[in-house]
C-alpha positions in Angstrom: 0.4 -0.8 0.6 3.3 0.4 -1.8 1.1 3.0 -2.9 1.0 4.2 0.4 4.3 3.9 0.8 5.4 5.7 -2.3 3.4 8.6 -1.1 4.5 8.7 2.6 8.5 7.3 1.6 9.9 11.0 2.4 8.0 11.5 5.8 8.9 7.8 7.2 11.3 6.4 8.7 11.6 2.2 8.9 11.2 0.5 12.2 11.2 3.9 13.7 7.5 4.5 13.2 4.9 3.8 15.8 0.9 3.8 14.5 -2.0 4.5 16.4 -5.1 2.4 15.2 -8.4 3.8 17.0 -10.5 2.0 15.0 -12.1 -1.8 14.9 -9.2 -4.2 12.9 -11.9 -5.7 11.2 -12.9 -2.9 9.9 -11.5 -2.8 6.0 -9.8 0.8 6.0 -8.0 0.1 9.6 -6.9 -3.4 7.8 -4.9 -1.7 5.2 -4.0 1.8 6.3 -3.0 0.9 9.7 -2.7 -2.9 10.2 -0.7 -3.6 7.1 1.4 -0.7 6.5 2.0 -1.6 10.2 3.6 -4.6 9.6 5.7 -3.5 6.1 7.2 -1.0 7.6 8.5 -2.7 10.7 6.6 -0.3 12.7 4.9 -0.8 16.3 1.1 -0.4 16.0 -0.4 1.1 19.2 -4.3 -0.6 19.4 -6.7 2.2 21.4 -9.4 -0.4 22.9 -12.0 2.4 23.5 -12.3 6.0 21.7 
């Protein structure tokens, strides 16, 4: 996670951000990239049930 965040920190914004996971949460890549960097940044995480 603060890898990702050292390469996104110019394009973000804290608690401004909103994420949109289309993917299962269990899955491993959707638990770090979207779940997780979710929740560090203070961000809303919008949860597509169906794609």
């Amino acid at each position: 996670m603060i890898q990702n965040q050292s390469v996104l920190q110019s394009r973000i914004q804290f608690v401004e951000e909103v994420i949109i996971t289309a993917s299962p949460l269990y899955h491993v890549y959707m638990m770090t990239i979207t779940m997780n960097l979710a929740v560090m940044l203070g961000a809303a995480n919008v949860i597509v049930p169906v794609f």
